[in-house]
C-alpha positions in Angstrom: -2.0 8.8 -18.3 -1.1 8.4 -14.6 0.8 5.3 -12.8 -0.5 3.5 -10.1 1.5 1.4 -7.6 -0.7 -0.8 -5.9 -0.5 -3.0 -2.8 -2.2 -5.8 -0.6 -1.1 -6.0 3.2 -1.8 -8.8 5.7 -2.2 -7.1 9.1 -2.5 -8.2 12.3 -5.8 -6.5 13.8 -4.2 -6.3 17.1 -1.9 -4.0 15.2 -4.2 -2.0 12.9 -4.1 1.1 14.8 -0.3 1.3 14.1 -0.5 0.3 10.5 -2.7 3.3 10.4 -0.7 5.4 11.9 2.2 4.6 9.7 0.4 4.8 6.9 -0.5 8.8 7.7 2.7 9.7 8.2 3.8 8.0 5.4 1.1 9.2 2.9 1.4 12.9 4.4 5.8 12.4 3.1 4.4 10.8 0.0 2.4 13.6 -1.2 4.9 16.2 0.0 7.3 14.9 -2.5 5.2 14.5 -5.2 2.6 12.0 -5.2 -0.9 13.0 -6.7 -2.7 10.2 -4.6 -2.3 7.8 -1.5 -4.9 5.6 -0.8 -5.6 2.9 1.9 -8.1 0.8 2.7 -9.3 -1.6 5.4 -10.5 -4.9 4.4 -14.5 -5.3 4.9 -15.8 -7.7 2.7 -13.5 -9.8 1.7 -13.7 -13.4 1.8 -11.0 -16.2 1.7 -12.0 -17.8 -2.1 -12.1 -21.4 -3.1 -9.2 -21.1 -5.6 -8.2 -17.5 -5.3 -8.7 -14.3 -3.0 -7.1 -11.2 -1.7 -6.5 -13.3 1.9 -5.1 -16.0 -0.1 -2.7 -13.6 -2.1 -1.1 -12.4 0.6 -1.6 -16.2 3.0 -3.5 -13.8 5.6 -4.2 -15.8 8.9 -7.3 -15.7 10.8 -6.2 -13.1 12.8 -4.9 -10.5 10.1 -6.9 -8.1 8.3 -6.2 -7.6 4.5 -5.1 -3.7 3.3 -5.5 -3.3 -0.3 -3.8 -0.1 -1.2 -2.5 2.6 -3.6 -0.4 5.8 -4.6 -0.8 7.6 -7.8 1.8 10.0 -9.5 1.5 11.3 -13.2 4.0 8.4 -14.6 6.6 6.0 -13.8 9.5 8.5 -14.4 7.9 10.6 -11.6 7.1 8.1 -9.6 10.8 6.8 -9.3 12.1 10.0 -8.7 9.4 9.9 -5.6 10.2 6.9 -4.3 13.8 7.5 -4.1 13.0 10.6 -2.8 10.6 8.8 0.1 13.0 6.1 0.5 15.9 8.7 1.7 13.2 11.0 3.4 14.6 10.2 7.6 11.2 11.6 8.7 9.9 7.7 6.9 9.3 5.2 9.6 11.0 2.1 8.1 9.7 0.0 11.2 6.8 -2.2 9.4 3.9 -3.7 11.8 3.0 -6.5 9.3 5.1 -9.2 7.6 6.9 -7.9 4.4 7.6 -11.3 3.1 3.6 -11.5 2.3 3.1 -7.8 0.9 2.4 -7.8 -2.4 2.9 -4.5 -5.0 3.5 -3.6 -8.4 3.3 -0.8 -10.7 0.8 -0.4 -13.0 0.4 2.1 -15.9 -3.4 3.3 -16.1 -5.2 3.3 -19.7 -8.9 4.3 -18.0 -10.7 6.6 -15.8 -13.8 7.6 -15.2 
């Protein structure tokens, strides 16, 4: 079954249109390397929860936008070798328009789809 890395972005929306941007070009080196799936999407509906929440993960401020996020490959040995790959890739645009310290991620090994 396939791995999934997964992610949840605070984003300033005054820089949304670059966060976009980045995330093409980085999606488009991603798949050229090997990746099955990249994934992004713009939070819409989510609300900042009582106890927990996707804006709370991540301590998104009133003026940031949550991104909740993912890239598939077929397992975690391939997607190792694609990240280093991506990682030494020059064309990958290591300038980030968000703060790092509150990105969250993880890998995460799929046991259903449907």
């Amino acid at each position: 079954m396939a791995y999934v890395d997964g992610f949840v972005i605070p984003v300033p929306k005054d820089k949304i249109d670059a966060y976009k941007a980045h995330a093409k070009s980085a999606g488009e080196i991603w798949k050229e390397l090997g990746a099955l799936d990249f994934v992004e999407c713009i939070g819409d509906d989510v609300p900042y929860g009582e106890v927990t929440s996707f804006p709370r993960a991540v301590l998104a401020k009133e003026d940031e936008v949550v991104v909740f996020s993912w890239i598939v490959y077929r397992d975690r040995t391939e997607r190792d070798a694609v990240n280093a790959k991506v990682m030494a890739d020059p064309r990958l645009d290591k300038e980030i328009c968000f703060d790092g310290k509150r990105l969250i991620f993880g890998g995460f090994e799929m046991w259903l789809k449907m």
